[in-house]
N, C-alpha and C positions, 0 to 999 in steps of 0.2 A: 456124308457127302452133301453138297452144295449143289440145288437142282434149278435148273428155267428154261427161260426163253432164250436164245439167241438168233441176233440177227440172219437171215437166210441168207445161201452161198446157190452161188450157178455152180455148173461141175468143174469150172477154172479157178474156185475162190474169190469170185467178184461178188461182193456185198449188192444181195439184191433190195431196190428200193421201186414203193410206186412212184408214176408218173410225175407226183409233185413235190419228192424229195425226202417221202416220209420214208423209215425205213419198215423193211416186210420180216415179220418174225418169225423163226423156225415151226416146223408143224409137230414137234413134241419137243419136250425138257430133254436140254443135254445138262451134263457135268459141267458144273460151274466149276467148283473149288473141293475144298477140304477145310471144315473148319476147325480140325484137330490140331492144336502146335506140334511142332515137329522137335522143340526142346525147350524145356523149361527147368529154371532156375533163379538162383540170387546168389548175390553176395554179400558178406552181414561182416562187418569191420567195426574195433573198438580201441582208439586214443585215448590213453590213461596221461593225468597228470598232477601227482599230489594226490588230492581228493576230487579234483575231477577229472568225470569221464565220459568223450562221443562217441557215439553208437551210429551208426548208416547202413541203414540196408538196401539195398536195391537189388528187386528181383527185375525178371524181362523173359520173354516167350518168342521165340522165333518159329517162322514156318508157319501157314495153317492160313485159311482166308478170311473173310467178313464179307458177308452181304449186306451193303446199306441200305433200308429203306430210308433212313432220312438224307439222304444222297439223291436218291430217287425223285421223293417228292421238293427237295428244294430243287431240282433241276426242273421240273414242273412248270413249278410256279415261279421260274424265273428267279430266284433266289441264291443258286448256289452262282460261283465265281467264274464257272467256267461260260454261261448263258452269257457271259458281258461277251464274248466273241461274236462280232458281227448282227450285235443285237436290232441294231439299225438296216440291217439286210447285209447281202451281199458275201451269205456262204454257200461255195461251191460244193455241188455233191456230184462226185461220180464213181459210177459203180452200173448196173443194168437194170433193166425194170421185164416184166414179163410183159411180151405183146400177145401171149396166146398159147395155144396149146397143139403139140402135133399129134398125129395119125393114133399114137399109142398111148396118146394123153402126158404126155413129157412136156414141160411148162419149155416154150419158147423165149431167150432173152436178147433183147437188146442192148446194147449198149446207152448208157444216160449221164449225159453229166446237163447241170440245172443249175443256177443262179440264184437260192431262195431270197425274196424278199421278206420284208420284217415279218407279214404274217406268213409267211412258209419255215422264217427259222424259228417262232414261236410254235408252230404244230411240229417241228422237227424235236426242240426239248419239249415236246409235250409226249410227244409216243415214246422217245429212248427208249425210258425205265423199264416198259411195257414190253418191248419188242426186243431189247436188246440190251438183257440183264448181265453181260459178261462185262459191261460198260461199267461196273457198279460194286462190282469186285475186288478187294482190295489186300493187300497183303497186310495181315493184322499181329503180326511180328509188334515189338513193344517192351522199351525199357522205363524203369519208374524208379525214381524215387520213393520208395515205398513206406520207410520211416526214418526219423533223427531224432534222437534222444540225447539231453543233457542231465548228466546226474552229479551231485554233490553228495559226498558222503561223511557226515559230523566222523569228526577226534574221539579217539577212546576218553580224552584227556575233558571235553566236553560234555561227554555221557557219564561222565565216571560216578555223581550225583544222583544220578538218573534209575529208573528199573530197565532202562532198554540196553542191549549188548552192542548192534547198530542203528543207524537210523540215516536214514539216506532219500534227498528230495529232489525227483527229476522233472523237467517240463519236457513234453513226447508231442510231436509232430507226426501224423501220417497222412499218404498219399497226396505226398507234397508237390511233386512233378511229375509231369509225363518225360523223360528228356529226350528220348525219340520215338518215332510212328510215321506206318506210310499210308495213312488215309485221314484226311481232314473234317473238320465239323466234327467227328465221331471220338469217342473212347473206347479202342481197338481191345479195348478190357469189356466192353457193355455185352453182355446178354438180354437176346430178347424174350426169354421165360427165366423161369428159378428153375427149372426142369433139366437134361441132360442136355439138352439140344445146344449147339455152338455153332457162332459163324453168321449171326443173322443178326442185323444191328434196323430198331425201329422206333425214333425217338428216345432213344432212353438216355436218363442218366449217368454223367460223368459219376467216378469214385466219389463218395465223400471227402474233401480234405477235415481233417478236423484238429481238435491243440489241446493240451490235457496236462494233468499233474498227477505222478505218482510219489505215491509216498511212503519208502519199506522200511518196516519196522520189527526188529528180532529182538525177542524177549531174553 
């Protein structure tokens, strides 16, 4: 399971925030997600013709979540695409702020809605990440391109001179495309250790694409 902060709720589900728009974050970690896929697979296909032949495989993983921290901090620092809203001021927040506490210690809310200007919607993406990690969670479902191969395979009529029985020269492409995903900046494939852990995405590296030559040769 996928664990944080989420933002705090009154007991009507009004998003509690303080006074100046920031938002107020839950007082333990709830259930983000699940970074387990829920199905995984591929499909592997091969066009013959003559002596040539394509190869495509694409697997893909549905179900299961990602937590970005580089989502996080690009929303921070003003970076990621969604901070261009209302960057110049003029985002409304409402939801309620606590004015106090009653008799038996029960936080008191009011109601709030606020105007931020430029420097209020810059402390608003500055705490998110921090306060309200549900924000940041993402469906890390994902279909790839994963390889394409071209192979050529010489005439018995060419080898017949030869000590070889076949001989066959392909050029091999992998992790060629992502063709779909539902979180950006990120590769819904990236882990954030070598270890078992899933679901937690923190700078890391896209897949390698890489291009190659094999070359099969039977004696």
């Amino acid at each position: 399971m996928i664990t944080g902060y989420v933002q705090k709720t009154d007991g009507q589900g009004n998003k509690v925030y303080e006074a100046n728009g920031s938002p107020v974050r839950s007082d333990v970690y709830e259930i983000l997600g699940n970074g387990v896929a829920d199905l995984t697979g591929g499909l592997n296909n091969t066009i013959s013709w003559n002596r040539i032949s394509l190869n495509c495989l694409i697997d893909f993983k549905f179900g299961g979540d990602i937590y970005s921290g580089t989502n996080v901090r690009l929303t921070q620092w003003g970076l990621h695409k969604q901070t261009l809203q209302n960057r110049e001021g003029g985002m409304v927040i409402t939801g309620v702020t606590q004015t106090g506490t009653g008799g038996s210690g029960e936080p008191i809310y009011e109601p709030l809605s606020v105007t931020l200007d430029q420097e209020g919607t810059r402390r608003y993406w500055s705490n998110l990440g921090e306060r309200a990690e549900e924000n940041f969670v993402y469906d890390a479902s994902f279909i790839k391109l994963r390889q394409v191969s071209l192979e050529y395979s010489f005439s018995p009529k060419i080898l017949s001179k030869t000590p070889f029985n076949s001989l066959a020269l392909s050029v091999v492409g992998r992790n060629l495309a992502i063709l779909y995903k539902n979180i950006d900046n990120v590769d819904p494939e990236y882990g954030y250790t070598d270890s078992a852990a899933q679901g937690l995405d923190y700078f890391g590296m896209p897949t390698t694409r890489t291009f190659g030559f094999n070359l099969r040769v039977v004696f």
